[in-house]
C-alpha positions in Angstrom: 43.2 9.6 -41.4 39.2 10.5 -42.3 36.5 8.7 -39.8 35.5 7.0 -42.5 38.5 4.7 -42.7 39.2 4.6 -39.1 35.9 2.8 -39.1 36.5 0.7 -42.0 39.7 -0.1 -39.6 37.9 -1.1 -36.6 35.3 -3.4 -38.0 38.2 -4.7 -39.9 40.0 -5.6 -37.0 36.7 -6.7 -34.9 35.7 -8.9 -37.5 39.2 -10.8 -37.6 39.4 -10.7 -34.2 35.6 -12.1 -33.5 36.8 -15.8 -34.7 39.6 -15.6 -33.0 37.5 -14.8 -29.2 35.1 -17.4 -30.0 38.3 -20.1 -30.5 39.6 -19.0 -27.0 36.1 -19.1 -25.6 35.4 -22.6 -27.4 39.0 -23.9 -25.5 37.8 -23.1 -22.1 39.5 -25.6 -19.6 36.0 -27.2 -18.0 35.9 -27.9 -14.6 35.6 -31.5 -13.6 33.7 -33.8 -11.2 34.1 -37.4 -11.4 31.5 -38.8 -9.6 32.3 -42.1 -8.1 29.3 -44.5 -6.5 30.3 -47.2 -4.3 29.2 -50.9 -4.9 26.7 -49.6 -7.2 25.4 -51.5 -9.7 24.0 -51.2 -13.1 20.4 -52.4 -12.9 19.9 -49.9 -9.4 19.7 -46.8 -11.4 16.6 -45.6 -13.2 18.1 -44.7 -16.9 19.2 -48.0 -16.6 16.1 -50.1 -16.2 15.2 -50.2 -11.7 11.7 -49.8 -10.7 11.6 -49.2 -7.4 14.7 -47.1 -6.7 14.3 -43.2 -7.9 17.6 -41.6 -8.9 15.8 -38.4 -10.6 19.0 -36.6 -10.3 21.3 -39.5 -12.3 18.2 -39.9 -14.7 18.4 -36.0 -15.4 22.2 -35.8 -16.0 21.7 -38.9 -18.3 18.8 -36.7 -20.3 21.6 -33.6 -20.0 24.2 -35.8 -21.0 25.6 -39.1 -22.5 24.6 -42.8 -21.1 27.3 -45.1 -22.0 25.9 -48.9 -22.1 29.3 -50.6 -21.9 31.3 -48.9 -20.0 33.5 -51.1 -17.1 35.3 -50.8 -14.2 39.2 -51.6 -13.9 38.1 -54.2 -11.4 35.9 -55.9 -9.6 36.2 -54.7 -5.7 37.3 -51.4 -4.4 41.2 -50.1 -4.1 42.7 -51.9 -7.2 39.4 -50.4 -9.0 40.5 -46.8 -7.6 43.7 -47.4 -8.3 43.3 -48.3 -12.0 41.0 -44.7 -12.1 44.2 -42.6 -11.3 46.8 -44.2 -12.9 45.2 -45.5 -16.5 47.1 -48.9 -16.4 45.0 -52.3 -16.3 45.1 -54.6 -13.7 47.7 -56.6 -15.4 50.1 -53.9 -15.4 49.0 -52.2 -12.1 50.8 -51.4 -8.5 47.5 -52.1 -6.8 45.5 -55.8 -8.3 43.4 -56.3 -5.6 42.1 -55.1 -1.9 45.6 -55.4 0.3 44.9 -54.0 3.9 48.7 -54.1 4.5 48.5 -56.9 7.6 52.1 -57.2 8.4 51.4 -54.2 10.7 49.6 -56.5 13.2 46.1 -56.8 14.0 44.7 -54.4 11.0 40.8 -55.3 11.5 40.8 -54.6 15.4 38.9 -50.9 15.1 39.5 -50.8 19.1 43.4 -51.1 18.0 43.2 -49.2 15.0 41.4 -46.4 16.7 44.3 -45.5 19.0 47.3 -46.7 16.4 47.2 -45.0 13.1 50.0 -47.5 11.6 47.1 -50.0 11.4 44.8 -47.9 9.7 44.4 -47.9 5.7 45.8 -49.6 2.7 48.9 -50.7 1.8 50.4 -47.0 -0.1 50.9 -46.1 -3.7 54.9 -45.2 -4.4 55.4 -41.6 -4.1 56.3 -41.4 -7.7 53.1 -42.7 -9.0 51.8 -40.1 -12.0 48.1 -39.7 -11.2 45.8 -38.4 -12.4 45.4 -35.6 -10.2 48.8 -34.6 -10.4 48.5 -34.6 -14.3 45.3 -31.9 -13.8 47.6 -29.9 -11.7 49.6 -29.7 -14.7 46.7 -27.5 -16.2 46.9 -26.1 -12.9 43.7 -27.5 -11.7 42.7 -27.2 -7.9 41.8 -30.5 -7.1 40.2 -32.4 -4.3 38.9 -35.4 -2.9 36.2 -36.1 -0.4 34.9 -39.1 0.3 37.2 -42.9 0.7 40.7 -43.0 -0.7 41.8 -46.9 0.4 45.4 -46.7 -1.7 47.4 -45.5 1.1 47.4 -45.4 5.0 47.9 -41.7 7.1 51.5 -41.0 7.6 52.7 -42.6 3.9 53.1 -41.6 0.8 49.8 -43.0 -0.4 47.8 -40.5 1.4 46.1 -38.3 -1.5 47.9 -34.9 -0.4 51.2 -36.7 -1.7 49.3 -37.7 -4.6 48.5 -34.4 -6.3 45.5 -33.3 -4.4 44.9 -30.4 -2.8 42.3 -31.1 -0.5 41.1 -34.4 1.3 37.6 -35.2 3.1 36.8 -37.9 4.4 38.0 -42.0 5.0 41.5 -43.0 4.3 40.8 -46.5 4.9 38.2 -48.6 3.5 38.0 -50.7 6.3 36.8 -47.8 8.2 34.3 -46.9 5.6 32.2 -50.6 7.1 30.7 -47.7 9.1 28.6 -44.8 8.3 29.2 -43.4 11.8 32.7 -43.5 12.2 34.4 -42.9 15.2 36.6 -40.7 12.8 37.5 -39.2 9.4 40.0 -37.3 7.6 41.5 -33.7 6.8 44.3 -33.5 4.6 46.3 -35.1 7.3 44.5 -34.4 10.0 42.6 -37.1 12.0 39.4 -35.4 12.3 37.5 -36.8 15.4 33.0 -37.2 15.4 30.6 -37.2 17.8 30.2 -41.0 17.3 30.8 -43.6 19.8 33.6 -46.6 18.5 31.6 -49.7 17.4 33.4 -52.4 15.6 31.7 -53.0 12.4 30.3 -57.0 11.6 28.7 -56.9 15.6 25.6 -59.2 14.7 22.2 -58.1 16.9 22.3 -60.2 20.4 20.9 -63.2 20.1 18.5 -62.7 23.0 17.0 -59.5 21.2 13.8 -59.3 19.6 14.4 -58.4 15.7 11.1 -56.9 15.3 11.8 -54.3 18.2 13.7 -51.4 16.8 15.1 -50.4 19.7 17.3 -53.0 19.6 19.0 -51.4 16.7 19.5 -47.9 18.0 23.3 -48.3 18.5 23.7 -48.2 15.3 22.3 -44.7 14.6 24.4 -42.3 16.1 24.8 -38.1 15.6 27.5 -37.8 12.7 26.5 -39.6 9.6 29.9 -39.2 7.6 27.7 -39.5 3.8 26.2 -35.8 5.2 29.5 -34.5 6.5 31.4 -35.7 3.3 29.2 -33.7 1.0 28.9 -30.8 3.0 32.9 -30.8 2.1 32.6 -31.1 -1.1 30.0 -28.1 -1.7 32.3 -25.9 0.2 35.0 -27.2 -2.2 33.0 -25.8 -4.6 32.0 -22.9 -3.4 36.1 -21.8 -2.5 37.3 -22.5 -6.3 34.9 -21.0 -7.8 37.6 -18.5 -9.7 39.5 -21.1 -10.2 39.5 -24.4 -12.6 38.7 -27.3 -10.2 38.9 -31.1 -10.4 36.4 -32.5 -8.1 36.7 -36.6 -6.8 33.6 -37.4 -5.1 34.3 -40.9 -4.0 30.7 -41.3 -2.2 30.6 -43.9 0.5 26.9 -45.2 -0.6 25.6 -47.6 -1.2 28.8 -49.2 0.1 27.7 -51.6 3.6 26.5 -51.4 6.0 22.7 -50.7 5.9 23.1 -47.4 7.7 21.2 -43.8 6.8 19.5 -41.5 9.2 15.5 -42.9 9.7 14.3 -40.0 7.7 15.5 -40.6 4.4 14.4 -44.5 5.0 10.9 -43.1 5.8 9.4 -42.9 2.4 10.8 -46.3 1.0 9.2 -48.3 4.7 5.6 -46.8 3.3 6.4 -48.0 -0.1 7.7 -51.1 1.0 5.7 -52.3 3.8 6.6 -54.6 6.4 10.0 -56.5 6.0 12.0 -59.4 7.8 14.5 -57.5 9.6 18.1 -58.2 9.4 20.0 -59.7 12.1 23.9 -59.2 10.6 24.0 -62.9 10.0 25.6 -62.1 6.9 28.3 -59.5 8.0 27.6 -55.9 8.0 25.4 -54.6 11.1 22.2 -55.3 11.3 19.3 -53.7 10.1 15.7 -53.6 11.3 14.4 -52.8 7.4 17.3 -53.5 5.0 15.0 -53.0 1.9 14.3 -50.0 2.8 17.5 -48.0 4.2 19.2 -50.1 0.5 17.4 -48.1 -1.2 17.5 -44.6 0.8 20.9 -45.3 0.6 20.9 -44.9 -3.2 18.3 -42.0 -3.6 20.9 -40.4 -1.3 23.4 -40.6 -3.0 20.9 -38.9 -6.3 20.1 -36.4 -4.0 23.5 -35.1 -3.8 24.6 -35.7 -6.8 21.2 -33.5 -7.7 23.1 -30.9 -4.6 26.1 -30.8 -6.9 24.6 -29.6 -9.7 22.3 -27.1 -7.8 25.1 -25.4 -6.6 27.3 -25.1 -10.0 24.3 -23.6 -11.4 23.7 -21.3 -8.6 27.4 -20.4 -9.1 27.1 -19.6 -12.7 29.1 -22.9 -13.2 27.1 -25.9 -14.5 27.9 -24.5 -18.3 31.5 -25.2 -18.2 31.2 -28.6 -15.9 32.3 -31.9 -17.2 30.4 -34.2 -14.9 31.1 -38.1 -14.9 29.3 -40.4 -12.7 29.9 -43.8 -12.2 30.4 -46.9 -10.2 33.4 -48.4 -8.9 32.3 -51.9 -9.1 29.4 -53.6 -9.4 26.4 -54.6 -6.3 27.6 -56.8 -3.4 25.5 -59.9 -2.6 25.8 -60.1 1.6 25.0 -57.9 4.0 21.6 -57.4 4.3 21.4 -56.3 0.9 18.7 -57.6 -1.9 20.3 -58.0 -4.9 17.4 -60.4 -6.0 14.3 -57.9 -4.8 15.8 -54.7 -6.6 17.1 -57.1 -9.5 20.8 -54.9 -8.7 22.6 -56.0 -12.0 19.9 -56.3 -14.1 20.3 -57.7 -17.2 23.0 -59.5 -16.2 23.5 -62.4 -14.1 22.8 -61.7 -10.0 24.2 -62.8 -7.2 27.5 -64.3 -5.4 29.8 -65.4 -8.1 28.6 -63.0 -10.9 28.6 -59.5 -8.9 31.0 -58.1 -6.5 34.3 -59.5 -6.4 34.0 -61.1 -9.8 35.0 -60.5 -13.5 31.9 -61.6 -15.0 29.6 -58.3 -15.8 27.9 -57.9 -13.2 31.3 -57.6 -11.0 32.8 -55.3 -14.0 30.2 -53.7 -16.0 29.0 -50.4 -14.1 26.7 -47.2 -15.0 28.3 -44.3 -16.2 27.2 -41.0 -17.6 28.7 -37.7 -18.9 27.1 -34.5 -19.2 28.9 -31.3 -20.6 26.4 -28.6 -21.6 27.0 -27.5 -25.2 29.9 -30.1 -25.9 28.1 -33.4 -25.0 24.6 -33.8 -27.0 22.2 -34.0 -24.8 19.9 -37.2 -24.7 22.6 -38.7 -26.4 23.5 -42.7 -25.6 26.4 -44.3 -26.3 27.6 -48.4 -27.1 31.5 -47.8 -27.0 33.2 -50.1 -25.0 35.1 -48.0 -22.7 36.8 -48.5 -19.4 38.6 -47.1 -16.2 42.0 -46.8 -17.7 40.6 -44.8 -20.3 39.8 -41.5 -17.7 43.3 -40.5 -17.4 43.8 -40.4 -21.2 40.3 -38.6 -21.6 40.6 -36.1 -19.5 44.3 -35.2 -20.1 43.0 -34.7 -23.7 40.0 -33.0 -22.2 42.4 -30.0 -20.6 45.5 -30.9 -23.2 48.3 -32.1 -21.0 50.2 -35.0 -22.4 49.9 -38.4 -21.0 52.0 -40.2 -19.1 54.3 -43.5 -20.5 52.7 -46.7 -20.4 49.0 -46.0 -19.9 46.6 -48.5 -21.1 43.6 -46.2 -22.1 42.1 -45.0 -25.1 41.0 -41.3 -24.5 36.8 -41.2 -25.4 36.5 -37.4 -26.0 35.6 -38.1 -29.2 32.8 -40.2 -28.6 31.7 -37.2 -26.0 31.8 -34.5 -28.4 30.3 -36.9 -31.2 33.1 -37.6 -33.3 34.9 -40.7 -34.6 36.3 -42.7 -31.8 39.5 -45.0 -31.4 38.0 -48.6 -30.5 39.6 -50.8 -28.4 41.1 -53.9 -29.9 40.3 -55.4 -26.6 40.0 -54.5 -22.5 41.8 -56.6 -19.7 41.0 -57.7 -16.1 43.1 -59.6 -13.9 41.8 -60.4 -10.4 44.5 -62.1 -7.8 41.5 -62.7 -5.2 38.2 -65.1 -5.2 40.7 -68.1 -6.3 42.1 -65.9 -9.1 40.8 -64.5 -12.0 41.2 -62.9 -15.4 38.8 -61.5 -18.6 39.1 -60.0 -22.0 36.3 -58.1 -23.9 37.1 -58.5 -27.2 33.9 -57.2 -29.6 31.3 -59.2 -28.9 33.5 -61.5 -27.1 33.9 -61.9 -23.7 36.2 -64.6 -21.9 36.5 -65.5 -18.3 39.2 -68.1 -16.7 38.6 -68.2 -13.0 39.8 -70.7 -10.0 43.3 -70.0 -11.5 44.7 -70.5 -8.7 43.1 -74.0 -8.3 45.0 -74.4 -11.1 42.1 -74.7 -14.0 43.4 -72.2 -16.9 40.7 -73.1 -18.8 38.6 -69.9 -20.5 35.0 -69.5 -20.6 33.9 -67.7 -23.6 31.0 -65.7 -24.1 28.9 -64.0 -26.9 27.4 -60.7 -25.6 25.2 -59.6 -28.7 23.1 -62.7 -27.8 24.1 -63.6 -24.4 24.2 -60.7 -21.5 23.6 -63.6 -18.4 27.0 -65.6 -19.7 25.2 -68.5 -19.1 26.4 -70.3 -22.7 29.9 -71.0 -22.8 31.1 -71.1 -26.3 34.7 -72.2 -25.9 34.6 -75.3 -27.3 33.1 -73.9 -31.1 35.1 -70.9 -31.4 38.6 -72.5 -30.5 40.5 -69.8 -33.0 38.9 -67.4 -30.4 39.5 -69.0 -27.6 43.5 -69.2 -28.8 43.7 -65.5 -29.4 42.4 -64.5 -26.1 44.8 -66.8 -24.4 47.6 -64.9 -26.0 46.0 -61.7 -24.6 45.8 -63.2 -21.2 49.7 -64.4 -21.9 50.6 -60.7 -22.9 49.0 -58.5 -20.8 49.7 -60.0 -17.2 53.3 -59.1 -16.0 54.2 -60.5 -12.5 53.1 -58.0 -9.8 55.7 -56.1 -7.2 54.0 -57.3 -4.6 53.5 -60.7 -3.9 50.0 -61.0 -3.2 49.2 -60.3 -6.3 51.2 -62.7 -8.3 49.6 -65.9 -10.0 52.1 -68.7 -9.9 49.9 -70.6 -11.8 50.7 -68.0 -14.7 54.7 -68.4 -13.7 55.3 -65.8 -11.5 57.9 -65.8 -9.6 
């Protein structure tokens, strides 16, 4: 054969086979990082509308990225919230409904106890044979880790997050535990990881005898190992070891989860912004606190700060390119404390305070602040209205790294609304909430209905319009009865009676 073909040949061949190398490139498995806030809530982040709280590092992923304005949580307090996150089932189909610290043991909230007897540490567990969605990633054979709190399963069960398809564990198995920042103790896989902390049950109030405005009085409470620092330190190194490899990162931060805790230096800068503040005493549970405005909100710029750490190091890596990065909250702001809800207007523009926040299913409880970034697949700048939800990351991200889902999820995978294309809507999203008297809501469009005291026995549904009424303060049950009907029937549907029993409603007929 002459050169001249044997050219022609190659660029032939180079020039069929160009398409098909950028295909392969364009399927590159991303990592992922799911980064998961902890009573954060959606008026305490920049991009979202707070003043006096900087988040550079969320604002910046947001401007990188994809802010979603209606995206919820699967629930309104911590473990059934988490729980949800793994699994993509709604709360009315869900193992975990609400927080269960397992108190048949014995005496669960005695830290003294707990500190020398493991069985009363941590939540009530999973089942073994729960598909999460960690164990789906390692389907796309994923590494995957979490650091940070679990809360769905106590050490020596089959909760614990090794036994549920990760690889690697940092950090608090049990949320109770997580009511301090200086622990007495975290965990390693299964390790029980000892710090140089002394044991200090949390909720101790400041002695009545002591001066509030001496800080000296409050120096118990700021000991050497601050488990936020140690936690992240973790996850770098995570990082840093699976860099060859795909990786599925959990961060499940501690902050701004209670109590008011953070090393004085990183309160510094908000006590000169602030000025001088009425100390808190721990009348309100939590420890106390001799400037709770200002160690709030150094709790939050923390948490930036290493979300900003994060991203630092993939790109030092060579990594940030092919990173899918979520960050969210897993419920909205708490209202005790020590916290200001009111000062730092924390779910701004919806309805603050106790009864609308934490622990509730009105938005504020529910709706949290989330945002995706995904250089060269999500449009940067980029904002988003879909009404999305928990239950939908398992979908999404199996779709994400093509693994199929699992039976019985509840989620609608939103990769198409991150990579800009025509998205599957909802036809509605469901909350059931066995705690605060009972609870349960649909969003449905622009409607959103609430029935709460349930187990009071009022079944009665509040209904709201959310195009012209955020704050829920104007019920409109009793002019849009058709509505009102068709959400009951949602209610009906979705909620089957729970395996355990703390979570059934017998006011709904369980049994």
């Amino acid at each position: 054969m002459s050169r001249i073909p044997q050219i022609a040949l190659f660029v032939l061949v180079t020039f069929c086979l160009v398409p098909e190398l950028k295909a392969q490139q364009s399927v590159k498995k991303p990592n992922i990082i799911y980064f998961l806030a902890d009573d954060l809530g959606y008026g305490e982040v920049g991009v979202y509308g707070q003043e006096k709280i900087k988040t550079p590092h969320i604002d910046a992923l947001a401007k990188e990225g994809m802010l979603f304005t209606q995206h919820y949580s699967g629930a309104p307090v911590c473990a059934p919230a988490r729980y949800i996150l793994m699994t993509g089932k709604h709360a009315g189909h869900a193992y975990i409904r609400g927080n269960d610290e397992w108190r048949e043991r014995g005496e669960v909230w005695d830290y003294k106890k707990a500190f020398t007897n493991i069985k009363l540490e941590g939540q009530r567990p999973i089942p073994g044979n729960t598909i999460t969605l960690a164990k789906k990633l390692k389907e796309a054979d994923y590494v995957t880790g979490v650091f940070g709190k679990w809360g769905l399963g106590a050490p020596e069960t089959e909760g614990v997050p090794t036994k549920q398809g990760f690889d690697s564990f940092y950090g608090y198995n049990c949320q109770r535990q997580a009511h301090n920042l200086y622990p007495s103790h975290l965990w390693e896989n299964e390790t029980k990881v000892y710090l140089n902390n002394e044991l200090i049950a949390p909720h101790a109030k400041l002695d009545a005898s002591a001066d509030p405005k001496d800080e000296s009085n409050y120096e118990m409470y700021y000991q050497t190992d601050y488990a936020p620092e140690l936690i992240h330190k973790k996850a770098l190194s995570f990082i840093e070891q699976n860099q060859d490899n795909n990786f599925f990162l959990y961060y499940a931060s501690p902050l701004p989860h209670l109590p008011l805790q953070i090393p004085k230096k990183y309160a510094a800068p908000y006590r000169e912004q602030i000025g001088d503040e009425e100390p808190y005493v721990g009348n309100k549970g939590y420890f106390p606190n001799p400037y709770p405005r200002a160690s709030y909100a150094a709790m939050i710029t923390m948490l930036d700060q290493q979300l900003g750490e994060l991203v630092a190091k993939l790109k030092e890596l060579g990594l940030y390119e092919n990173t899918l990065i979520m960050f969210c909250s897993d419920n909205g702001p708490t209202y005790t404390g020590g916290a200001d809800f009111e000062y730092f207007e924390s779910s701004k523009p919806f309805t603050n305070g106790e009864g609308r926040t934490k622990g509730h299913v009105y938005e504020g409880g529910i709706r949290v602040p989330f945002v995706a970034s995904w250089p060269g697949q999500i449009k940067a700048g980029s904002v988003s209205d879909h009404i999305s939800v928990f239950y939908d990351v398992l979908p999404t991200l199996c779709d994400i790294v093509d693994v199929p889902l699992p039976q019985n999820v509840d989620g609608v995978s939103f990769k198409p609304t991150l990579l800009g294309s025509k998205q599957q809507e909802h036809d509605f999203l469901y909350w059931e909430f066995p705690s605060y008297k009972g609870q349960q809501a649909v969003r449905m469009g622009k409607w959103k209905a609430v029935r709460k005291n349930i187990f009071e026995g009022n079944l009665k549904i509040e209904l709201y319009d959310l195009e012209h009424d955020l704050k829920e303060a104007n019920d409109l049950a009793d002019q849009y009865p058709e509505v009102v009907e068709k959400i009951a029937r949602i209610m009906e549907q979705e909620h089957e009676p729970a395996v355990n029993d703390r979570f059934k409603f017998a006011e709904l007929g369980d049994k």
